[in-house]
Structures are given as C-alpha cells and as structure tokens.
C-alpha positions as CSV (number, residue, x, y, z in Angstrom):
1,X,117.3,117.2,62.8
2,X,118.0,113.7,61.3
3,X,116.5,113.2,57.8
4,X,115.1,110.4,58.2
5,X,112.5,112.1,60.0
6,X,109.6,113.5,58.4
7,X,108.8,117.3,58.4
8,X,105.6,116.5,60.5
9,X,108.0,115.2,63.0
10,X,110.8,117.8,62.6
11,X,108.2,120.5,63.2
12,X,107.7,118.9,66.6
13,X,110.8,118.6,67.7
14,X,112.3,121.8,67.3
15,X,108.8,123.0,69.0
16,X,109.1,120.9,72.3
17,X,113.1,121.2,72.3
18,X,112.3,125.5,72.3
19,X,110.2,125.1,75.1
20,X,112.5,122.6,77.0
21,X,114.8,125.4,76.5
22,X,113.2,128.0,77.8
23,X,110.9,127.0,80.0
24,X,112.6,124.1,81.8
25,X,115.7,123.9,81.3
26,X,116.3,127.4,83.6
27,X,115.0,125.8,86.6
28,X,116.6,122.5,87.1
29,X,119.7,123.6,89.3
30,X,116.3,124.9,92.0
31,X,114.3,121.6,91.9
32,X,117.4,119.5,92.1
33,X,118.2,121.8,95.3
34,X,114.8,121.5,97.2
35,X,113.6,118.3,95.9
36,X,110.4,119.5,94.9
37,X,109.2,121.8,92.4
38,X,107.6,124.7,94.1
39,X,103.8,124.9,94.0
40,X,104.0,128.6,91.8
41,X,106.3,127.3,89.6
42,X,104.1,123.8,89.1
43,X,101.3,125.8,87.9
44,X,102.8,128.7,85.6
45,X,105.2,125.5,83.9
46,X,101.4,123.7,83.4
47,X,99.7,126.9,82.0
48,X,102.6,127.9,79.8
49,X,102.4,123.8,78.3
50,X,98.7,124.3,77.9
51,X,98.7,127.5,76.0
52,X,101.7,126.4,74.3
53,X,99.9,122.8,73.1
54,X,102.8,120.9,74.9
55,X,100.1,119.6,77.0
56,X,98.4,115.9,77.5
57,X,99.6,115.6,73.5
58,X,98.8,112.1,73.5
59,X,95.4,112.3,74.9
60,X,92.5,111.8,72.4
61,X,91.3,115.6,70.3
62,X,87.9,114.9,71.0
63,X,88.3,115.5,74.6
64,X,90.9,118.2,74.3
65,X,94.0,116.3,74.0
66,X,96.8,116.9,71.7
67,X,95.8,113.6,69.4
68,X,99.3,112.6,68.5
69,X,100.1,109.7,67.4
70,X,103.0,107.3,68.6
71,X,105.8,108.4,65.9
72,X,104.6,112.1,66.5
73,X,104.7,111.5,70.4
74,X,107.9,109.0,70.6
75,X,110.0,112.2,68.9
76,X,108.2,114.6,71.6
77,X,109.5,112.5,74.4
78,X,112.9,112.7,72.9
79,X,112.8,116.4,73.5
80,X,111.7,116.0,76.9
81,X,114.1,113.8,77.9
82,X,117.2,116.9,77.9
83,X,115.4,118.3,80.9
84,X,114.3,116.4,84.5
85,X,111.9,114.6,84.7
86,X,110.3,116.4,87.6
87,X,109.9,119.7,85.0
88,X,109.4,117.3,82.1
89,X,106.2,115.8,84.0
90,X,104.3,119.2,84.5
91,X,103.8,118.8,80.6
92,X,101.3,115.6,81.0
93,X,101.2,113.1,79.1
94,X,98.2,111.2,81.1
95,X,98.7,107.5,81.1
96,X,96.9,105.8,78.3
97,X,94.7,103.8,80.3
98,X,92.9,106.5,81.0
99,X,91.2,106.4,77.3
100,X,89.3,102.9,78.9
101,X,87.1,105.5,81.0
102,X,83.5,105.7,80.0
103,X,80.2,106.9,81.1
104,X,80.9,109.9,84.3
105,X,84.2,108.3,84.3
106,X,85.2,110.8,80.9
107,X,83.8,114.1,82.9
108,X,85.0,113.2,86.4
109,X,88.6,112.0,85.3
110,X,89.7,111.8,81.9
111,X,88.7,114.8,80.6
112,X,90.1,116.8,84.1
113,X,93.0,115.3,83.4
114,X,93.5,116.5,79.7
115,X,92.7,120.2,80.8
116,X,94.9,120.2,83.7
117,X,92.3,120.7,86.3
118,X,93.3,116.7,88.1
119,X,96.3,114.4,88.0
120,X,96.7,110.9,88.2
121,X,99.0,108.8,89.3
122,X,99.7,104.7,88.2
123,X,99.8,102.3,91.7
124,X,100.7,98.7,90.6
125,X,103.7,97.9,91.7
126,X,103.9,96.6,95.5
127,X,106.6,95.7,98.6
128,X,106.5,92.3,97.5
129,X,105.5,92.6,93.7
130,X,107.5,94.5,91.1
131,X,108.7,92.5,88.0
132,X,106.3,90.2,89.3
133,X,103.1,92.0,88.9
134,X,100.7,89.2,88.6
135,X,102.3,88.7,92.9
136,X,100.2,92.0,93.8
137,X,98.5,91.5,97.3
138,X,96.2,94.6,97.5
139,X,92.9,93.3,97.6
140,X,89.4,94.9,96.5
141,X,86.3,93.0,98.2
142,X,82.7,93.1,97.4
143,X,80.6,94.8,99.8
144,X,76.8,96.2,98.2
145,X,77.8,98.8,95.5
146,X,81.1,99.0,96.3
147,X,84.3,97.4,96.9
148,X,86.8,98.1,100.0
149,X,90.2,98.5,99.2
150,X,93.1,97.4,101.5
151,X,96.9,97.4,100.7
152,X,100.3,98.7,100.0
153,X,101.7,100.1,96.9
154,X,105.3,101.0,96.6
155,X,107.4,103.1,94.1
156,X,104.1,105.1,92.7
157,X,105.5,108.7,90.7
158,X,103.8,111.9,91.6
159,X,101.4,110.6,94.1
160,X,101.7,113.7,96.3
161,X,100.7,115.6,93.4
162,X,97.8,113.0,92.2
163,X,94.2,113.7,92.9
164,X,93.1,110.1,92.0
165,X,94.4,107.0,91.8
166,X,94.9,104.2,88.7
167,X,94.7,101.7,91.1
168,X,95.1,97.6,90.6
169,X,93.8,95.2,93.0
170,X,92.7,91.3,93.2
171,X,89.0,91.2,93.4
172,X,88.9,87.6,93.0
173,X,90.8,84.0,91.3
174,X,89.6,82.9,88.0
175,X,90.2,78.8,86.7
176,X,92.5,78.9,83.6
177,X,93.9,75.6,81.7
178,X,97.0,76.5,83.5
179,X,95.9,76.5,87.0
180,X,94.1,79.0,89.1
181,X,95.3,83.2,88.7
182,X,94.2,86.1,90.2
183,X,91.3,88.3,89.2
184,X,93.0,91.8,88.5
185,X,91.3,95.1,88.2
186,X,92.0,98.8,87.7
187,X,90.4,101.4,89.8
188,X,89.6,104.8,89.8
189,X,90.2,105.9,93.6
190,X,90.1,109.6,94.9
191,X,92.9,110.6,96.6
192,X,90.8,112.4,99.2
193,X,88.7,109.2,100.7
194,X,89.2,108.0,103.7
195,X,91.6,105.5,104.3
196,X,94.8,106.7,101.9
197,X,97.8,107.3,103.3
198,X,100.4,108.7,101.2
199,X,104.3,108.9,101.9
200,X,107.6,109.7,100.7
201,X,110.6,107.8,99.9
202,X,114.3,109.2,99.6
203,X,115.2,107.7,96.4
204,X,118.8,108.5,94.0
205,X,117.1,109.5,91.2
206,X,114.5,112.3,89.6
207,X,115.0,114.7,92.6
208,X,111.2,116.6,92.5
209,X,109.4,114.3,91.2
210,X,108.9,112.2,94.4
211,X,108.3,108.4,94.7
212,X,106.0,107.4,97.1
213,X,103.9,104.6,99.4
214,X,100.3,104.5,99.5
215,X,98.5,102.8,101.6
216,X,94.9,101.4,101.9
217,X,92.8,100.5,104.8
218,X,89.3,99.9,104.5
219,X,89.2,102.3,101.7
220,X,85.5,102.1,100.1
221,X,85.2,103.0,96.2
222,X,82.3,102.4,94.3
223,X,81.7,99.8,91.6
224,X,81.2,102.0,89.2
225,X,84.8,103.4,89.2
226,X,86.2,100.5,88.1
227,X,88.1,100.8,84.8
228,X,87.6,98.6,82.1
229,X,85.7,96.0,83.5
230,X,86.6,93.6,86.6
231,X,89.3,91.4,86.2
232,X,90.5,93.3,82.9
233,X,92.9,95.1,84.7
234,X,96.0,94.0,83.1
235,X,94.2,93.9,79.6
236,X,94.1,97.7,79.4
237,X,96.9,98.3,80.9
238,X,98.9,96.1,77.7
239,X,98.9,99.8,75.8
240,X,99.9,101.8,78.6
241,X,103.0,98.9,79.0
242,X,103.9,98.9,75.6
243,X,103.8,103.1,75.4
244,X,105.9,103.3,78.3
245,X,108.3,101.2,77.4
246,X,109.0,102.8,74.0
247,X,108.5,106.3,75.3
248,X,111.0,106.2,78.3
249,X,113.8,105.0,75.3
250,X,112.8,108.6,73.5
251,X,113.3,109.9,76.9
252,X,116.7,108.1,77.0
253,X,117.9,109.9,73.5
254,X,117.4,113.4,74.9
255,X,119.1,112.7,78.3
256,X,122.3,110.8,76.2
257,X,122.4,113.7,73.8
258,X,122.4,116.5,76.2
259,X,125.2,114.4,78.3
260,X,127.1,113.6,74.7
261,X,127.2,117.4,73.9
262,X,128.8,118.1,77.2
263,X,131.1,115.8,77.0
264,X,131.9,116.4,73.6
265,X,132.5,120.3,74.5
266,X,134.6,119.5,77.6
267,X,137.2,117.2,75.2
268,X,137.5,120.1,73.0
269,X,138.8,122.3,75.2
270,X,140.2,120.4,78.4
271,X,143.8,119.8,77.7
272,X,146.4,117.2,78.7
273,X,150.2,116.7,78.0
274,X,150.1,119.7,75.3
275,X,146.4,119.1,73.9
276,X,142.8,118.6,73.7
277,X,141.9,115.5,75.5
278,X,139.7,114.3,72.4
279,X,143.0,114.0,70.3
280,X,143.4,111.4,72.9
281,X,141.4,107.7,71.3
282,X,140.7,106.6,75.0
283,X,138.5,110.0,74.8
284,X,137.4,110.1,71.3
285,X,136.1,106.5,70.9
286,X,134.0,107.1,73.8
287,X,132.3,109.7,72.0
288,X,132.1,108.0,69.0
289,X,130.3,104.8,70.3
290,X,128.1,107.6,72.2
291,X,127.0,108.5,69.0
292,X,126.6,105.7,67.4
293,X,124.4,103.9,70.4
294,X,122.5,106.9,70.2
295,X,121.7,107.2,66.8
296,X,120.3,103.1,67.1
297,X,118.1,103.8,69.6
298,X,116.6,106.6,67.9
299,X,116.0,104.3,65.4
300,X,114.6,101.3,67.1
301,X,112.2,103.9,68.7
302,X,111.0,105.3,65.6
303,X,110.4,102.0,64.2
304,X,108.9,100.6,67.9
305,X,106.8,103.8,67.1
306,X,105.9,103.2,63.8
307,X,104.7,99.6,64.6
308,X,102.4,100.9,67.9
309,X,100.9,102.7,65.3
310,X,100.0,100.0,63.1
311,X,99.3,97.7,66.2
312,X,101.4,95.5,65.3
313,X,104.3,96.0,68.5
314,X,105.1,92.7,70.1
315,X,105.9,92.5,73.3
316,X,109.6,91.5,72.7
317,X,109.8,94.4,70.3
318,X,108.9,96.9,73.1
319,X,111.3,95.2,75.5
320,X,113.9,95.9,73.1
321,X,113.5,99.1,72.2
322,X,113.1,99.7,76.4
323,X,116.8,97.7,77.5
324,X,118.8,99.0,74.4
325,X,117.7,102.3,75.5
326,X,117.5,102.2,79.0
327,X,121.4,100.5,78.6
328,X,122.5,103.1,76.4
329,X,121.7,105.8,78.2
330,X,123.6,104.4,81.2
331,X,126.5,104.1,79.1
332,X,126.3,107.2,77.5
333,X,126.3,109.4,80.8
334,X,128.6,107.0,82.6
335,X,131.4,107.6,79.8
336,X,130.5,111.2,79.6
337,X,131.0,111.7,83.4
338,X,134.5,110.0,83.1
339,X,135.4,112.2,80.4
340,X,134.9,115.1,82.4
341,X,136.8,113.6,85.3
342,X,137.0,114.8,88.9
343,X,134.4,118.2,87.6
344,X,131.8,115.4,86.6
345,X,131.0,114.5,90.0
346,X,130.9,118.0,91.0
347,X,127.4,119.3,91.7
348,X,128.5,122.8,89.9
349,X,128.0,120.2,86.8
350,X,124.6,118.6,85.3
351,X,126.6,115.3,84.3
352,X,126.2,113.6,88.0
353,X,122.4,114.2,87.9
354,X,122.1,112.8,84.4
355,X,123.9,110.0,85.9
356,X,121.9,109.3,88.7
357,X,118.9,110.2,86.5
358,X,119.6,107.4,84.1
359,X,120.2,104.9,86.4
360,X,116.3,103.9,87.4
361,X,116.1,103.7,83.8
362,X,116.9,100.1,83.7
363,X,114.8,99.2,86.7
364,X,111.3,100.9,86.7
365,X,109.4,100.5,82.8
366,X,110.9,96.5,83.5
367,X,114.3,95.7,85.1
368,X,116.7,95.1,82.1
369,X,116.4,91.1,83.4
370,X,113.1,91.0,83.2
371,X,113.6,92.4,79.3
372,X,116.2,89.7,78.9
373,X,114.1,87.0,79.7
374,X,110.7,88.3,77.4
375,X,113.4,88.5,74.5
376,X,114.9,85.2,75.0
377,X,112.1,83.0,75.5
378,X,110.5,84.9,72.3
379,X,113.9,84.2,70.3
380,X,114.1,80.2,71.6
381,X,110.3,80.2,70.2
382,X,110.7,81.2,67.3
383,X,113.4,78.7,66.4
384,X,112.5,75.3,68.3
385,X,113.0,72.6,66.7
C-alpha cells in the first residue's frame, strides 16, 4: 500500500481489495457471458457486503450506513474498481442525495436503501439533454396534492434493478438577472406506479449492469415526495456531482492497476527475437508512463478527497481529478492491450473488457469536453486582466 496513505486508510484497502478478491472477482467471466448478474447471485454478493460492512459505506451511521468519509471512501472505490462494475454495484454505495430525504421520506427510502431492502436509481440525463442538463424536458405539473410526471430519460444505471426513482423534472421557470431558467426538482418516484416504462439499451460497456430508458406518461407522485424542496433540484444534487466525479477517478486506479499488472506479467514472459518483450523500450516505457499516470491520479484523488472533506472542492477541482482520471485509465488499458497483442483482443483475456469498460469513463460522470471547458473558463478567470 503507498505510504502516503494513512493506516485508517490502509486498513480499508486491503479489506475491500480481499473481498473484491474473493467474492467478485470469480464471477466476472459469467456476467460478462449473460449480461446480467443472475438474481441468486445478486442477493448472496449483497448479503455477504452487508455482513462483511462493504455495504452503503458512505451512507450516514445513524441510519445504518457505513459513515465513511470521502478520503476513507475515495480509497474504497479504488478497490472496487479491479472488478466490473456490474459486481462492484451490488456493494451500494446509495447516491448522496439521498441524505436530503426527510420526514417518511428516511423510513420509506433512505433507510431501505442503507439495509438493502430497496434500490435506487439516478434519472437526469435525457434524449435531448446530457452535458446539457439544465436542457431536460420531462416535465412535473401541479394537479391538487400531486404532481404528474411525463417524459423520457435516457442512459439511467440499474433501473431494472431500482425500486424507485431519483427523478429530475421542470416543475416551472423562475426570473433570474440573467434571463428566465427552468424550475428543477428531484423526485422520489416508485418504480411500481402506473405509467413507468422501463427498457434496455445494448450498450459497449459494463456488460450486467444494464443502461436503460424510462419513460413517463401521466405518471402521478405526490408532493410530498419531492426531495429537497421544488426547484432545488440541482442544489442537492452539487454533492452527489462532485462525489461522482472524484469517486469514478478511484474507480479508474483499480481498473488501470489490475490492467498494468497484466500487462506488466505478459512483457515478462512473452518473448521476441531471443527475449522478454519488456527488454524491448517501445514495451517498457509504456509501462512506465502506466505507472507514473497512475500514481498522479491516486494522488489528485486523495487530495480531491481530502478537500470534499473539508468542503472546500471546487467545481474545477472535481473536473480535474474526473478527466485526468477518466483519460488515464483509457490510456492505461489501451497501451496494456497493445502490449499483449493479438491475445488482448481475445475474449479468453480480461484486457478487452477493461478496454471497453474504460471507455464510458470519459463520457458519463461529464464528457472529458465538458471537463475541458469548466477548467478553462476557471483558469481564464482567474487570470483576466
């Protein structure tokens, strides 16, 4: 473990990497082959992460939740990130926005959600609004004690597995100095009411874990299952950005690494024209700028970490931390894979998955573009004339 971690964090590690290891490593080649993780297996991977206290870890102690903080999750995620995501999920880490819930909205979803007993699911992003998300269409209107729901959302993680919905919605325009913008608000919808149709897509990357469409017509949910107050949608959901943004970097270290020591194995004992290809520079300075890009993103995630501790993360920061890690990882398996050759497209290997894996990396927590652009305006700020 790298020493400029402290034991707290060390302790962690090796904890999560064991049961990586040995509870989720062994099934990959299965989930990658159906595209689904079998309903048995779901729950016995859950129940072993519960009794193990590998599961919801960043959820609140006082409703059952692991209570870790950002440096003590961000070095958890790390670990997670050598397995798939579709066996890394079972182990929960409920989206933060969740911790807005109040009133019946703590026994009906949050604290369900810490025990294991529901599963959520995070529905922004839509056919016509991604980077964009201020574009969202789906509209929640007024009617008595409730509001009805129609729309589309696109590109929503685990929603065949999701009991309820995190869902955002324009329930009105407000007047700003800058013009007029739309009213945004989170909701807590039930999967089960009438009107939700929920399918889905084919997609290149995270085999099992299923990306999905859901659509809303005439779908009624009462006012009081709004989170966080109307038109505060986006407000809470700053923390849940900011966490995802550093966490899916941590994810990007364990997926490099585990891609890395392949690689790294392979070069020591493939040989070429008399010898190991890693006497070769074209295949040792690969591994060496492997190394090196990995051992900066650990760091700029420990330090994003350390900062969403203190609450003092900026937005550029996280979008850093998010494109040098998101980039790094599809570096990393990309050079790895070439190493290996013709076997690293093989399926008989891991490296082709990692490769695909790593590539939504750079689109889904914010396309690397769109991290571009937040850093760049930030950096011409801070030094105009």
């Amino acid at each position: 473990m790298p020493p400029f971690m402290t034991d707290e964090q060390n302790m962690i590690a090796e904890g999560v990497r064991a049961f990586v290891e040995t509870e989720l490593q062994p099934h990959e080649t299965l989930v990658e082959k159906l595209d689904s993780v079998p309903d048995e297996l779901f729950r016995e991977i859950q129940q072993k992460a519960i009794a193990a206290g590998y599961y919801a870890l960043n959820m609140p102690e006082t409703f059952g939740g692991g209570g870790l903080n950002a440096s003590q999750r961000c070095v958890a995620e790390i670990e997670f990130g050598r397995t798939s995501r579709a066996l890394a999920v079972i182990c929960n880490r409920p989206a933060p926005i969740l911790k807005s819930c109040v009133g019946d909205q703590i026994e009906t979803y949050l604290k369900p959600v810490i025990t294991g007993e529901r599963w959520e699911c995070f529905a922004l992003t839509e056919p016509g609004a991604g980077s964009d998300a201020r574009a969202i269409t789906t509209r929640a209107v007024r009617d008595g004690d409730d509001f009805v729901i129609n729309g589309t959302k696109q590109f929503i993680t685990m929603a065949m597995r999701a009991d309820f919905i995190i869902l955002f919605a324009v329930t009105g325009v407000d007047s700003t100095p800058t013009g007029e913008r739309k009213r945004i608000t989170a909701f807590l919808v039930d999967k089960d009411t009438p009107g939700i149709e929920v399918t889905p897509l084919d997609v290149l990357s995270n085999r099992g874990m299923k990306s999905c469409i859901i659509s809303f017509t005439d779908v009624r949910v009462p006012a009081r299952n709004i989170l966080g107050g109307e038109g505060n949608g986006f407000g809470i959901a700053k923390s849940w950005i900011f966490s995802g943004r550093v966490m899916l970097a941590a994810n990007c270290i364990g997926l490099a690494e585990r891609a890395m020591k392949i690689a790294a194995q392979w070069a020591n004992t493939r040989t070429a024209f008399g010898q190991p290809i890693g006497r070769f520079q074209g295949t040792a300075f690969k591994l060496a700028d492997m190394a090196m890009e990995i051992h900066a993103t650990r760091l700029m995630v420990l330090d994003g970490a350390a900062k969403m501790d203190a609450g003092t993360i900026t937005q550029r920061e996280a979008s850093q931390v998010n494109l040098f890690g998101s980039e790094m990882a599809g570096r990393v398996t990309d050079n790895a894979l070439q190493i290996m050759g013709g076997m690293g497209i093989t399926k008989d290997m891991p490296l082709e998955r990692f490769w695909r894996d790593a590539r939504v990396e750079r689109i889904w927590e914010g396309t690397s573009e769109i991290h571009r652009d937040i850093i760049s305006k930030d950096v011409l700020r801070e030094f105009a004339a």
